[in-house]
N, C-alpha and C positions, 0 to 999 in steps of 0.2 A: 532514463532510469539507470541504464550502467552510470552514468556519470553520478548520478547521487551514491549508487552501488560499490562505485570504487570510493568515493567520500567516507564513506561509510567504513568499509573496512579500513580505511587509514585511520580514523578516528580510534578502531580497534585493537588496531596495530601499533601505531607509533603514540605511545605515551602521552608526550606533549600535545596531540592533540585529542588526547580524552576530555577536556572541558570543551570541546563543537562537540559530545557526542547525541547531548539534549536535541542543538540545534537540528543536527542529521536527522535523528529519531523523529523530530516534528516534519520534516522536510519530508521523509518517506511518508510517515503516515499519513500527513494531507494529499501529496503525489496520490496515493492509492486510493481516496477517501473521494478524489474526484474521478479520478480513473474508474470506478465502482457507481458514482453518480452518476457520470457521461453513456458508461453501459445501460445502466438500468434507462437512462432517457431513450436509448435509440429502442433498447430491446421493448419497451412501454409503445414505443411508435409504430412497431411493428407486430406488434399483438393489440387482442382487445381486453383479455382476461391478466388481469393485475399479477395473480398468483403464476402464470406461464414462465414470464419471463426473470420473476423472483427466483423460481424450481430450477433453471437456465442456468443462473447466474450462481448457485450456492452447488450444482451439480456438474456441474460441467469441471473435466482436469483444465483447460485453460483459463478459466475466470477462477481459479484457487489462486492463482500467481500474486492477484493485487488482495486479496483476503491474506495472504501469508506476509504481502510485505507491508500490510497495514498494521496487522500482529507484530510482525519485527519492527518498525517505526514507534509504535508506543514503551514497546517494550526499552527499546532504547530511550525514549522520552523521559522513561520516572527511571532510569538504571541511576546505578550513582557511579 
Protein backbone atom coordinates (compact mmCIF):
# COMPACT_ATOMS: atom_id res chain seq x y z
CA UNK A 1 0.00 0.00 0.00
CA UNK A 2 2.70 2.75 0.46
CA UNK A 3 3.85 1.73 -2.80
CA UNK A 4 0.44 2.44 -4.63
CA UNK A 5 0.44 5.45 -1.84
CA UNK A 6 3.55 7.09 -3.08
CA UNK A 7 1.98 6.21 -6.97
CA UNK A 8 -0.48 8.00 -6.00
CA UNK A 9 0.63 11.10 -4.78
CA UNK A 10 2.89 11.56 -7.76
CA UNK A 11 0.11 11.30 -9.95
CA UNK A 12 -0.99 14.31 -7.64
CA UNK A 13 1.98 16.06 -7.83
CA UNK A 14 3.71 16.09 -10.99
CA UNK A 15 1.35 17.03 -13.75
CA UNK A 16 2.43 14.82 -16.54
CA UNK A 17 1.42 12.12 -14.83
CA UNK A 18 -2.19 13.16 -14.02
CA UNK A 19 -3.55 10.90 -16.98
CA UNK A 20 -2.42 7.35 -14.38
CA UNK A 21 -4.55 9.09 -11.90
CA UNK A 22 -7.84 7.04 -12.96
CA UNK A 23 -5.62 4.07 -13.16
CA UNK A 24 -4.19 4.69 -9.35
CA UNK A 25 -7.76 5.45 -8.15
CA UNK A 26 -8.82 1.98 -9.51
CA UNK A 27 -5.78 0.32 -8.13
CA UNK A 28 -6.47 1.65 -4.38
CA UNK A 29 -9.91 1.18 -4.46
CA UNK A 30 -9.88 -2.58 -5.55
CA UNK A 31 -6.37 -2.90 -2.96
CA UNK A 32 -9.06 -1.91 -0.36
CA UNK A 33 -12.10 -3.59 -1.73
CA UNK A 34 -10.34 -6.91 -1.08
CA UNK A 35 -8.43 -5.95 1.90
CA UNK A 36 -12.12 -5.24 3.44
CA UNK A 37 -13.32 -8.84 1.88
CA UNK A 38 -10.25 -10.83 3.26
CA UNK A 39 -11.26 -9.15 6.75
CA UNK A 40 -14.62 -9.76 6.79
CA UNK A 41 -13.72 -13.64 5.60
CA UNK A 42 -11.38 -14.29 8.50
CA UNK A 43 -13.47 -12.10 11.07
CA UNK A 44 -17.01 -14.52 9.48
CA UNK A 45 -14.63 -17.60 10.58
CA UNK A 46 -14.15 -16.48 13.81
CA UNK A 47 -17.66 -15.68 14.76
CA UNK A 48 -20.96 -17.17 14.35
CA UNK A 49 -23.31 -14.18 14.37
CA UNK A 50 -23.12 -12.43 10.69
CA UNK A 51 -23.78 -8.79 12.26
CA UNK A 52 -20.46 -9.18 15.05
CA UNK A 53 -17.98 -8.99 12.91
CA UNK A 54 -19.75 -6.52 10.32
CA UNK A 55 -20.21 -3.90 13.93
CA UNK A 56 -16.08 -5.03 13.99
CA UNK A 57 -15.25 -3.99 11.02
CA UNK A 58 -17.31 -0.46 10.41
CA UNK A 59 -16.29 0.29 14.34
CA UNK A 60 -13.13 -0.35 15.06
CA UNK A 61 -10.19 2.98 14.39
CA UNK A 62 -7.98 0.22 12.50
CA UNK A 63 -10.38 -1.20 9.94
CA UNK A 64 -11.30 2.78 8.98
CA UNK A 65 -7.89 2.71 7.08
CA UNK A 66 -9.05 0.42 3.99
CA UNK A 67 -12.77 2.27 4.20
CA UNK A 68 -10.92 5.69 3.79
CA UNK A 69 -8.66 4.47 1.07
CA UNK A 70 -11.38 2.81 -0.71
CA UNK A 71 -13.18 6.48 -0.63
CA UNK A 72 -9.90 8.01 -1.88
CA UNK A 73 -9.46 5.36 -4.75
CA UNK A 74 -12.98 6.04 -6.21
CA UNK A 75 -12.76 9.37 -5.65
CA UNK A 76 -9.66 9.54 -7.72
CA UNK A 77 -11.33 7.06 -10.36
CA UNK A 78 -14.22 9.57 -11.69
CA UNK A 79 -11.86 12.90 -10.64
CA UNK A 80 -10.93 14.58 -13.96
Amino acid sequence: MLVVGGMVAATLLVERLAPYRRHAGVLVAGIAAVWQLQTLRILVESYEDILHPLRDMLGSAFAMGPWVAFVAGVTLAIKR
